[in-house]
TILUMNU-641300 format. One record per residue (C-alpha): residue in three letters; z, x, y. Coordinates in pm, whole numbers, padded with zeros to 5 digits, always signed. Last residue first. Example, Ala and Ser with C-alpha at 12.3 -4.5 7.8 and 13.67 -1.06 7.14 Angstrom:
# TILUMNU-641300
ser+00714+01367-00106 ala+00780+01230-00450 
# end
This chain:
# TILUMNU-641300
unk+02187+03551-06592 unk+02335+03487-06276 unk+02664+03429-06439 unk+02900+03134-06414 unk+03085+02987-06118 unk+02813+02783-05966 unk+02878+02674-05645 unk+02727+02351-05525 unk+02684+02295-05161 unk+02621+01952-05016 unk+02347+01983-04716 unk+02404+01829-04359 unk+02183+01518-04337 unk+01809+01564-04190 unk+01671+01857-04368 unk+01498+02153-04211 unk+01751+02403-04278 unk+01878+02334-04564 unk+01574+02252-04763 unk+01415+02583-04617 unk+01696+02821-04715 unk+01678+02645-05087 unk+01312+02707-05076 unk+01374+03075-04977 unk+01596+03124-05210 unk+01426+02972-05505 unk+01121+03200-05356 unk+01333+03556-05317 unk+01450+03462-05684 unk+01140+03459-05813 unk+01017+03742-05638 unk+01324+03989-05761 unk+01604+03970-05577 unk+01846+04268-05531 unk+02145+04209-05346 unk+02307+04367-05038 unk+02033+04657-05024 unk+02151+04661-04618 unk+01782+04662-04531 unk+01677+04401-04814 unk+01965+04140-04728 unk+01856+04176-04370 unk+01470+04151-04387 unk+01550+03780-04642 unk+01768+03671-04378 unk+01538+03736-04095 unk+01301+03580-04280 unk+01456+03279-04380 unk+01555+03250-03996 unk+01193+03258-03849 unk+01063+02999-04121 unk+01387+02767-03985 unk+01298+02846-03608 unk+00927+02775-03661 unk+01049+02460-03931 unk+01252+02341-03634 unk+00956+02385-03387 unk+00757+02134-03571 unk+00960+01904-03682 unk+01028+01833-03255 unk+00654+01842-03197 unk+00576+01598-03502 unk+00916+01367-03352 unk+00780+01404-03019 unk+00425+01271-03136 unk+00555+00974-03341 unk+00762+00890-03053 unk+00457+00882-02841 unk+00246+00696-03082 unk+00528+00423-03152 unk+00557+00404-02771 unk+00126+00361-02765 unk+00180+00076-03002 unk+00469-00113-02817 unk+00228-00068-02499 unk-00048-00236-02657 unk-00070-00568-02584 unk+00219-00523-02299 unk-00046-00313-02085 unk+00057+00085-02062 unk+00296+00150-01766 unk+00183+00267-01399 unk+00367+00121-01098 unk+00430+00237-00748 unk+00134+00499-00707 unk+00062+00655-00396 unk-00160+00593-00075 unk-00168+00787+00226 unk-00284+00729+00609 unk-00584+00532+00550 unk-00745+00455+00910 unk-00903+00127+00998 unk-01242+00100+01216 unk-01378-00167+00966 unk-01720+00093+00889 unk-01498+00338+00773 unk-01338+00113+00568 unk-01489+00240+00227 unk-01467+00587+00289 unk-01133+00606+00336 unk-01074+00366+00035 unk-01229+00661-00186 unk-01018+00927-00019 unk-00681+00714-00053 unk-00749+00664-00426 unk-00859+01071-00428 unk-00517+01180-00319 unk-00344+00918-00582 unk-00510+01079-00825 unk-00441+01452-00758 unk-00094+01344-00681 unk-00071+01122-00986 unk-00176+01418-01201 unk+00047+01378-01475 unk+00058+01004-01563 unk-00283+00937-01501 unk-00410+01199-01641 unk-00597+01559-01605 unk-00568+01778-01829 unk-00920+01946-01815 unk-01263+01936-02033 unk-01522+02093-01828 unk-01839+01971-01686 unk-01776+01944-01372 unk-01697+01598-01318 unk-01341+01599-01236 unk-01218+01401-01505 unk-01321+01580-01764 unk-01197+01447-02143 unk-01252+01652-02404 unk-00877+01635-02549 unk-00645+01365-02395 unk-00352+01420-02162 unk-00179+01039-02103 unk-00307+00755-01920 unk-00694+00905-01907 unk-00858+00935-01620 unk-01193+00815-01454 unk-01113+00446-01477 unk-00852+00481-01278 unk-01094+00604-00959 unk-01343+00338-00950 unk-01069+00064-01053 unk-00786+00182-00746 unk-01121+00202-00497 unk-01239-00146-00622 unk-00880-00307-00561 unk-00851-00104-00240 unk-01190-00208-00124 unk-01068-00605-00174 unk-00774-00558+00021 unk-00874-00358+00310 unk-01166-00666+00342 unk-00894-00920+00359 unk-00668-00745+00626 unk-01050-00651+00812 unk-01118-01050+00832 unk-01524-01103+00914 unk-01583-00752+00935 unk-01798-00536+01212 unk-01620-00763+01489 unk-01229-00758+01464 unk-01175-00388+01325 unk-01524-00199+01465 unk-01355-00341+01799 unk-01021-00244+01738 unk-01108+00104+01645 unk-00803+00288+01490 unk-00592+00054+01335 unk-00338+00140+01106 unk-00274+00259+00702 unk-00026+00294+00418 unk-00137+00198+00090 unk+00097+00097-00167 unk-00031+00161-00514 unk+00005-00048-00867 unk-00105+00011-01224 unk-00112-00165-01558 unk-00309-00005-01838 unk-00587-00108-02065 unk-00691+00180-02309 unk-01089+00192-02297 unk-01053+00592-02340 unk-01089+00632-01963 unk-00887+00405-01853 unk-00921+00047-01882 unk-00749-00171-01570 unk-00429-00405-01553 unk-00367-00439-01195 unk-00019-00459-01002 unk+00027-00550-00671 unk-00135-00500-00378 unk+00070-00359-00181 unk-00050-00335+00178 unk+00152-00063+00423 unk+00122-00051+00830 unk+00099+00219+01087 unk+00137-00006+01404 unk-00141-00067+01626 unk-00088-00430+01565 unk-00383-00680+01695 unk-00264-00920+01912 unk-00429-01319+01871 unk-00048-01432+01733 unk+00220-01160+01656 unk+00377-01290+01383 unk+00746-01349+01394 unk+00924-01516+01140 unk+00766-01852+01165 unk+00911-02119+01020 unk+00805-02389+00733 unk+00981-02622+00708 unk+00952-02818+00403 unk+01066-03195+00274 unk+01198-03170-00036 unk+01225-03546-00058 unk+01572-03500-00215 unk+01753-03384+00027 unk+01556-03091+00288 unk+01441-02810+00108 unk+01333-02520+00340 unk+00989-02324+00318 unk+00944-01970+00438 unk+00688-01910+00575 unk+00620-01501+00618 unk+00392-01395+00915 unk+00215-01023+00833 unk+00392-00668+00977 unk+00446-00550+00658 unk+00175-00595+00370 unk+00186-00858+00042 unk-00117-01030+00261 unk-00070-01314+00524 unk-00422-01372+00683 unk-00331-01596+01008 unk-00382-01307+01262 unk-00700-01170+01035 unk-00976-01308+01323 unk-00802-01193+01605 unk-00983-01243+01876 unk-00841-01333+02270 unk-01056-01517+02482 unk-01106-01445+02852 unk-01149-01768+03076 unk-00889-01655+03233 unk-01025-01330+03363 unk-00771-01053+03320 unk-00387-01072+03446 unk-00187-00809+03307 unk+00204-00690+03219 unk+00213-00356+03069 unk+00161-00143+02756 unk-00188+00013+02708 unk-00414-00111+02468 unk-00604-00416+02651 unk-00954-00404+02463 unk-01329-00495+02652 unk-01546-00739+02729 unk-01691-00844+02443 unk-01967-01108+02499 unk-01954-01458+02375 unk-01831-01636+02653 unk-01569-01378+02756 unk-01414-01165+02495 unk-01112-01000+02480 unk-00967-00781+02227 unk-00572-00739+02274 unk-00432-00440+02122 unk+00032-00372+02060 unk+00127-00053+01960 unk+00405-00094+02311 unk+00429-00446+02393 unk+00110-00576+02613 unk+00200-00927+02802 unk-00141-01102+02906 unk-00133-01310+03250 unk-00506-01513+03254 unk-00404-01822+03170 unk-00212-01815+03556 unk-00507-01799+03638 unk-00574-02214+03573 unk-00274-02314+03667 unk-00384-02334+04049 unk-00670-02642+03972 unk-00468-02941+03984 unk-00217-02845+04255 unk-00529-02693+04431 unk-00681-02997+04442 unk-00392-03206+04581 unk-00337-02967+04817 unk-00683-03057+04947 unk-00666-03389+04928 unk-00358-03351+05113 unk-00499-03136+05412 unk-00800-03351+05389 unk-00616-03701+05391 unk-00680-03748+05809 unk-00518-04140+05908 unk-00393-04007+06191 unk+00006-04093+06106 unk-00026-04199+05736 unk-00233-03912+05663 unk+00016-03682+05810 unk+00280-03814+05638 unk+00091-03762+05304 unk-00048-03419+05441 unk+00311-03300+05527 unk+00376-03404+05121 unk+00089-03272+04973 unk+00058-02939+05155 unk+00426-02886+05033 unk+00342-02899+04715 unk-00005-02677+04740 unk+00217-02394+04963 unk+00421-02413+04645 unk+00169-02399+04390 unk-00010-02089+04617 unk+00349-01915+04611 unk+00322-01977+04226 unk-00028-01825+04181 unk+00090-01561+04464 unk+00423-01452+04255 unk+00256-01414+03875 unk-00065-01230+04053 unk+00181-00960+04154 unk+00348-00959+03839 unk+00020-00950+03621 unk-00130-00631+03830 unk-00112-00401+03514 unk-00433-00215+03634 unk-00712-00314+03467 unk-00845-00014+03287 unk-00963-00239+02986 unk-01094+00023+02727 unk-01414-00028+02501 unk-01455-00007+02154 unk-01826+00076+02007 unk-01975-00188+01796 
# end
């Protein structure tokens, strides 16, 4: 299905004034035909009127109002006649339909109809009221669906909990309200698959031997560090996959990524355990690094002379110092060496 363009000019105003100057000219027929048929006994002129009176609101279901990135898709007895895009006030066929088969679908998106319900007493009675939805139009308006969050396996069968907002509009309004039964339902669903196709790929965190771009070679790829890489191929994949429903994906990103609560309080144990290893580590670098500049010193300026044994009490002593957790508790010894 190919989308076609209405060029009908946006005649609605005209039409507007010579429907209701017909009505008129219809009312008045009726009464000067009611005196007139009880003076010559001659109803045409008001059986006439009378019929157009009945008949003259029938174009005036024709007048279509288009706001600016506003679409209307009009069909007439089954066959698509064409798409109103351009702003302006119209009259088409009135026997057109309008189709808009997602304009009741409310998804976690802008743009969709939010009810709201209102308590009334006790009986709770609810209201619900309509905060603006845009009826059988179709918004050309860039738009953004969140999903909300999933909990999907990475790569190393760790489940994780992950959420994107995808911004995207309509391109093709006929691919959009023909080639799919509901294209705000089907942008859904290939967004959830796209987000699990990709996710799956990557790891949370950097692991070892993992490849995530399928070449072959281990990388560092992750969730958590390569969100623009990921993120770029999330909107790729859902590209691809609504095509077909004439929609365009703008950009997609991440809004939520954690570990899932069954294991997240395991995985923060892991990381601290990690930082504190990395942290040890580079103080007993620094502390190995001081012992022997202090040791290269003491030799150089021939300050003391230690004999091996002495160099590894020293060193020991240098170490426990340095490396320990509480501040160390001197003890001087005021007798000899020896």
């Amino acid at each position: 299905m190919t989308e076609k363009i209405l060029t009908t000019k946006s005649n609605g105003m005209a039409v507007l004034l010579v429907n209701l100057l017909v009505l008129l000219a219809a009312v008045a027929g009726i009464i000067f035909g009611a005196f007139q048929w009880d003076e010559t006994d001659n109803p045409v002129l008001f059986i006439i009127s009378l019929v157009v009176l009945c008949v003259g609101w029938i174009p005036l279901l024709g007048l279509k109002v288009i706001r600016p990135q506003e679409a209307l898709v009009l069909t007439l007895f089954g066959n698509y006649e064409g798409t109103l895009r351009d702003t302006g006030f119209y009259w088409v066929n009135p026997f057109c339909t309008a189709i808009n088969p997602a304009a009741d679908t409310t998804l976690g998106q802008s743009s969709d109809v939010k009810k709201h319900g209102i308590k009334v007493g006790e009986d709770s009675v609810n209201l619900n009221l309509d905060t603006g939805g845009m009826g059988k139009k179709l918004s050309l308006k860039v738009m953004t669906l969140s999903n909300g969050r999933q909990k999907i396996n990475d790569c190393l069968g760790n489940p994780v909990e992950i959420g994107i907002a995808v911004t995207w509009r309509i391109v093709d309004t006929a691919r959009a309200v023909f080639n799919v039964d509901n294209y705000k339902e089907y942008l859904s669903l290939q967004c959830d698959s796209a987000l699990r196709n990709v996710v799956r790929i990557y790891p949370y965190d950097v692991a070892p031997n993992v490849d995530t771009t399928g070449d072959g070679v281990a990388d560092d790829g992750s969730l958590r560090g390569s969100s623009e890489v990921v993120a770029g191929r999330i909107r790729d994949e859902i590209q691809q996959r609504v095509e077909e429903a004439g929609l365009e994906i703008i950009e997609a990103r991440i809004t939520y990524l954690a570990y899932a609560p069954e294991i997240a309080a395991v995985m923060l144990q892991r990381q601290q355990a990690s930082a504190v290893i990395d942290a040890r580590k580079m103080i007993v670098e620094g502390a190995v690094g001081m012992v022997e500049m202090a040791l290269e010193r003491l030799s150089e300026n021939h300050t003391v002379e230690l004999d091996e044994e002495r160099k590894a009490a020293m060193v020991s002593n240098l170490l426990v110092v340095l490396c320990g957790n509480r501040d160390a508790q001197p003890i001087v010894n005021s007798g000899s060496l020896y």
